[in-house]
N, C-alpha and C positions, 0 to 999 in steps of 0.2 A: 666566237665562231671562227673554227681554224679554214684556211684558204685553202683547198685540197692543191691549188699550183704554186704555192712555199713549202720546200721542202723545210723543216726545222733546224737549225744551227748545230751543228757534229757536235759530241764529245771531245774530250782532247785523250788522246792515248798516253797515260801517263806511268803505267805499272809494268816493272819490266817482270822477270822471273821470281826471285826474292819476294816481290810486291803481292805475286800471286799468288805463291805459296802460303804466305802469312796470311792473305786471304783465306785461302781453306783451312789451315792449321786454327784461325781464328772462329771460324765455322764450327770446326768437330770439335775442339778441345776447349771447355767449358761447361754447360750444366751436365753435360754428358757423366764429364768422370768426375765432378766437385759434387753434382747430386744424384743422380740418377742411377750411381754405384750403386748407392743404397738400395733402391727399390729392387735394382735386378738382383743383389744379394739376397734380399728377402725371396727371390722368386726361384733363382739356382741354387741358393747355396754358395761355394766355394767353386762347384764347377761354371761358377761366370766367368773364370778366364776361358772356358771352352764355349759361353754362348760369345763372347767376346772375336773372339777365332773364327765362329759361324758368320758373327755380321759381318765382320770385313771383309773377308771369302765372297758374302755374299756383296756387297758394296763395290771388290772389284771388278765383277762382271759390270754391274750399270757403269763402273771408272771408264773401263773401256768401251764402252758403248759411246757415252757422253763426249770421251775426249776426241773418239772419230767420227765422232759429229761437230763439234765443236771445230776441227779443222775444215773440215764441210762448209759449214756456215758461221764463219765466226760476227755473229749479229750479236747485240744487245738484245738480252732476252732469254737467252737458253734454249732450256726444252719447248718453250713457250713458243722460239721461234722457228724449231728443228720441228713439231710436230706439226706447225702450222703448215709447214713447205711440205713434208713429206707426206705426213697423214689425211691431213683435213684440217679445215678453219677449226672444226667444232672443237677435234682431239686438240688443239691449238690452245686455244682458249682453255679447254677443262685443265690444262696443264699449268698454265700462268695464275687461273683462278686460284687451284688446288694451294698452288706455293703461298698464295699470297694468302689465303686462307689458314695455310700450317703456322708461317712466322710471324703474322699480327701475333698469332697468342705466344708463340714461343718467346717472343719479343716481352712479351706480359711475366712472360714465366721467368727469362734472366733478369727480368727490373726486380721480382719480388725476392728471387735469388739473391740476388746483388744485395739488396735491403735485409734480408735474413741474417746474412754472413756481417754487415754493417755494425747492426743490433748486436750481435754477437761481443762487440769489442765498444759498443756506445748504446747500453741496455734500456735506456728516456729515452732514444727518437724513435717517433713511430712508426713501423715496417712502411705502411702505404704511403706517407711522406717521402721517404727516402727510397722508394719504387718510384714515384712519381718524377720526383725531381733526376735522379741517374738517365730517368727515360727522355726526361724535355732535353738534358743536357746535350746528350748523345743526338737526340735531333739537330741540334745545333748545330752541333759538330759536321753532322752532315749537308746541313744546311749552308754552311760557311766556304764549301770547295772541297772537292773530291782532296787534294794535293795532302792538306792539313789533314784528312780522314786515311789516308795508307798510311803516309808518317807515322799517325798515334797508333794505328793500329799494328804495323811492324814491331812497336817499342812495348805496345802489351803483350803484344803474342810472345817476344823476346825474355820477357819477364817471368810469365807463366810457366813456357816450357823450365827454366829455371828452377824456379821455384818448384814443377812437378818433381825435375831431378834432387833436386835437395830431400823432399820427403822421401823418396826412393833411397837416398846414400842415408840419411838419419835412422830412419823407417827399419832399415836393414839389422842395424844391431839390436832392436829388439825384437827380430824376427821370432814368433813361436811360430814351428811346422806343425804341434798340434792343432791349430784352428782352422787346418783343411781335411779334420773328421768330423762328421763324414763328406764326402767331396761332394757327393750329388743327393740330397734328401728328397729333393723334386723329384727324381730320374729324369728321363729323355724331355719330357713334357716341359719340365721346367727348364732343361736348360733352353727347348727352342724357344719356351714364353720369354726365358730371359734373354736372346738373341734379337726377339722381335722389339724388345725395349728396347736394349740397348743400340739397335738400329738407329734408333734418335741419336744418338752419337755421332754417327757418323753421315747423316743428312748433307751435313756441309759441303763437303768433297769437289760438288760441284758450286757451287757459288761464284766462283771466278766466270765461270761461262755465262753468266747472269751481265756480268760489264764485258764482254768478248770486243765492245767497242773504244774499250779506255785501255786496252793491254796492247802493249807494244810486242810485235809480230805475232802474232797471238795462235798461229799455224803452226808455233815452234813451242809458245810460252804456256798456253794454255794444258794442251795434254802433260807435259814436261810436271808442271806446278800440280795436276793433280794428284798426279801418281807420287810424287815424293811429301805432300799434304796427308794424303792417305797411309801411307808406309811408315811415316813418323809419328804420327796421330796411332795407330796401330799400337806400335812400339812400347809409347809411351803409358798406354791403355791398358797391355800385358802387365808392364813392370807396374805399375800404380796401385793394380787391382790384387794384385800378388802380395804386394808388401801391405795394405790395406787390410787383406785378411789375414794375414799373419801378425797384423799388430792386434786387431782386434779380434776378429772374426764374422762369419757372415751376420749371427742373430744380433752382433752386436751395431753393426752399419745400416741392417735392415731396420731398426728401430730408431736410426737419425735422420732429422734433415741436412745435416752436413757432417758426413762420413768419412770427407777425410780431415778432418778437424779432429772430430772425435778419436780417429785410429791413431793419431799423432799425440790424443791427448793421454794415453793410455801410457807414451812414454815419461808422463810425470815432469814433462820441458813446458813451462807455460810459453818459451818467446819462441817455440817451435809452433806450438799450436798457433800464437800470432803471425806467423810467417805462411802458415797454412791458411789460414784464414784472408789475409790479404791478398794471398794469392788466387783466391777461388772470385774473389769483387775482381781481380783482376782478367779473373778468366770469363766470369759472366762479362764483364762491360768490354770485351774483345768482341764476345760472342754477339752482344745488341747492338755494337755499333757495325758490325756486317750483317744483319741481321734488316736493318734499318735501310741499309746503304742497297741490300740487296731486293728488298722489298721497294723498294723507291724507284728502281733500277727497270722492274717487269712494269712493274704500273706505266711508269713513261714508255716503253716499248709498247706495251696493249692500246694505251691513248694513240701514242703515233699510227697504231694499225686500226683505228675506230673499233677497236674492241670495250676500251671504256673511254667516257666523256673525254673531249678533245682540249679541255682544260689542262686536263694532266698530261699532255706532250711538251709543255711552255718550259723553256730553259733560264732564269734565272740572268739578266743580261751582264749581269757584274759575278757572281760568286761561279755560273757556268755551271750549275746545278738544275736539275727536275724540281724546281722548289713546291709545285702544288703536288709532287706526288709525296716528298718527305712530308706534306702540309696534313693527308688524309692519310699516311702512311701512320703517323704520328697521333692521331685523334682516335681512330679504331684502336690501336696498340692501347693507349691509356684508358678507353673506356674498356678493353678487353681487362686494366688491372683488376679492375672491381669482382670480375669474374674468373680468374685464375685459379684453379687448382693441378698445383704441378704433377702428381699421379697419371690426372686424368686428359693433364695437356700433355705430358710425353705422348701418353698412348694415340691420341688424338693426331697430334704430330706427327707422328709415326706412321697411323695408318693414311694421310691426305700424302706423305713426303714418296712411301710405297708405291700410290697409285701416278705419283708424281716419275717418279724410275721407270715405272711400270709403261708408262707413256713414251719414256727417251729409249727403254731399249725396242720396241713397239719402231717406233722411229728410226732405228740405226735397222733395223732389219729391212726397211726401206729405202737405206741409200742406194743410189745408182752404182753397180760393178765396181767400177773403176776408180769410187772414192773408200772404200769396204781396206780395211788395216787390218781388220780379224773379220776369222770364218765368220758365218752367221748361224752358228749356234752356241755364238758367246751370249747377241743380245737374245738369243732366243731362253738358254738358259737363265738371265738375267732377269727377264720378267716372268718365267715362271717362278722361279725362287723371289718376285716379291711379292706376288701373287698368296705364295706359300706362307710368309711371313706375316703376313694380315692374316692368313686362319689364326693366329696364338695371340691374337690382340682381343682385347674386353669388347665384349657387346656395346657398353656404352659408348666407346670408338668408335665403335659402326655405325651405331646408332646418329651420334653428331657430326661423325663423315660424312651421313651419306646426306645427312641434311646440307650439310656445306657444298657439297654437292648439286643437291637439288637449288639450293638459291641459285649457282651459277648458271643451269642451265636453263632456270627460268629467265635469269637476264638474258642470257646469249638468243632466247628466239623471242622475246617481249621489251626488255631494255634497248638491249644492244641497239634493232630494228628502230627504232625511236633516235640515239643517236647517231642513226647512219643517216636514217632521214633530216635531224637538224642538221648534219656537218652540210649538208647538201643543199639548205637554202642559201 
């Protein structure tokens, strides 16, 4: 039972700019464009570099939204903590739920990933072993001190971008321009279907404003780190997806679960396609271990605000970590492997991360005057366009969103009430 007159022991602010960036860079760049290529290829075509253009476009409206929020209230927490203040408890909560709800499974999605591309280059171990074990590790890791968790993940993110440009300079010389006919087989339909996928790409963007308590000035670092997170992630996305279909082509990527292995393997280099290969374990276990770190992050903010059990606000008296929220952060994600199918977890993702934007520019249209960076028909067009992006997602999306959905807000007026009334004996 927590003492509602102790406050809980601060965070330490240990992430400057650099720190932060590789935070979102670690976010977007991952199952995005090592798997998810594939699927939105099968769905545009070749003109996925134009739904690719559509999602960022559309990501930068909620950018700016987020980041002059973020300056507003730079809290542990996010949108979690921006709609709390500005909207409602309720819209508060559906917002920290919604996240935690998207990356448990996403979290499920890069272990299996991870394991897939493993398999690839060690064909006896078996996927859900090698899910299993990446995923306790990466707990660990977060379990053991934030300090040791940017480190590693500066030094993957560092590796990855790397490794994406080497495929793009190798990639290059067996460029064929034939494999961008025909550019758009879907037409319009597909490429927004393929826009609304590819939106799980770039989810990440915000994640930094998730720790807004561990970032040093974070009125300067925060907005600064996402816009250049976003712009390079971008970047990297165009050129990746371009040289990708020109090794291979679309029918050929839409038919892998690891697309760009494949596109690379076309050029006949077996220690390229290993280098591709390593590089996409390196880009998934970037992506879980903030994934992890970020998901652990709302939990302990929701407990601190008796949105869930006051267990999970307890900090770790030696490592200065949320140790029970990495604890149940950790148990749902692994039982979530047994049920992973990455298709249907993009989509799923996608539509929870949507309603997630949909909340923070909701919320920026609510700041007070005088904290407002942009007109208010940036976040206004921000949440219609994500609004819009969920019509081009699958039913079955819907379908398991809106139950995700309905679990939270059954807790928020029957759980919650329960533990607001134990914190209080």
């Amino acid at each position: 039972m927590s003492d509602p007159g102790l406050k809980p022991p601060g965070l330490k602010r240990e992430i400057g700019l650099f720190g932060a960036t590789a935070l979102g860079i670690g976010a977007i760049i991952g199952s995005g464009i090592f798997i998810v290529t594939g699927i939105v290829a099968g769905v545009a075509g070749p003109a996925m570099i134009v739904s690719i253009l559509i999602a960022g476009f559309i990501a930068i409206f909620s950018a700016m939204s987020v980041s002059e929020l973020s300056v507003y209230l730079p809290e542990e927490g996010g949108t979690y903590a921006y709609a709390q203040k500005l909207i409602s408890p309720f819209a508060g909560f559906i917002a920290g739920w919604i996240w935690i709800f998207s990356n448990i499974f996403v979290g499920a999605a890069v272990s299996l990933g991870f394991a897939h591309y493993f398999v690839t280059i060690f064909p006896a171990v078996p996927v859900k072993l090698i899910a299993l074990v990446i995923c306790l590790l990466f707990l660990a890791i977060n379990y053991l001190g934030l300090r040791g968790s940017v480190l590693f993940n500066n030094t993957l993110v560092t590796l990855k971008v790397l490794i994406l440009l080497f495929f793009v300079a190798f990639g290059l010389g067996y460029f064929r321009p034939g494999n961008f006919l025909p550019f758009s087989p879907g037409g319009p339909i597909g490429i927004l279907s393929g826009a609304a996928l590819i939106f799980f790409a770039y989810t990440g963007f915000a994640r930094v404003t998730i720790m807004a308590e561990e970032v040093k000035k974070p009125e300067y670092t925060i907005p600064r780190s996402i816009y250049l997170a976003l712009g390079i992630s971008t970047i990297l996305y165009l050129l990746v997806s371009v040289v990708a279909i020109g090794l291979a082509g679309a029918p050929a990527l839409a038919q892998s679960g690891s697309p760009l292995a494949d596109a690379i393997r076309s050029t006949g280099n077996s220690g390229a396609v290993l280098v591709i290969s390593v590089g996409a374990m390196i880009a998934t276990a970037s992506v879980l271990l903030t994934t992890i770190m970020g998901i652990s992050r709302i939990v302990f903010s929701m407990a601190r605000n008796q949105d869930l059990p006051p267990l999970f606000d307890r900090i770790h008296p030696r490592f200065r970590t949320p140790h029970y929220a990495i604890e149940i952060t950790g148990a749902c994600m692994i039982a979530a492997l047994i049920l992973a199918d990455l298709t249907l977890v993009v989509a799923v993702s996608t539509f929870a991360m949507l309603i997630f934007y949909f909340i923070a520019n909701i919320a920026a249209l609510k700041l007070p005057v005088e904290y407002r960076r942009y007109p208010s028909w940036i976040p206004a067009l921000g949440a219609l366009s994500c609004l819009g992006l969920i019509a081009f997602l699958s039913k079955s999306s819907w379908i398991i969103g809106c139950i995700g959905l309905l679990i939270g807000m059954v807790w928020f007026v029957f759980g919650r009430k329960g533990a607001l009334i134990h914190s209080a004996v």
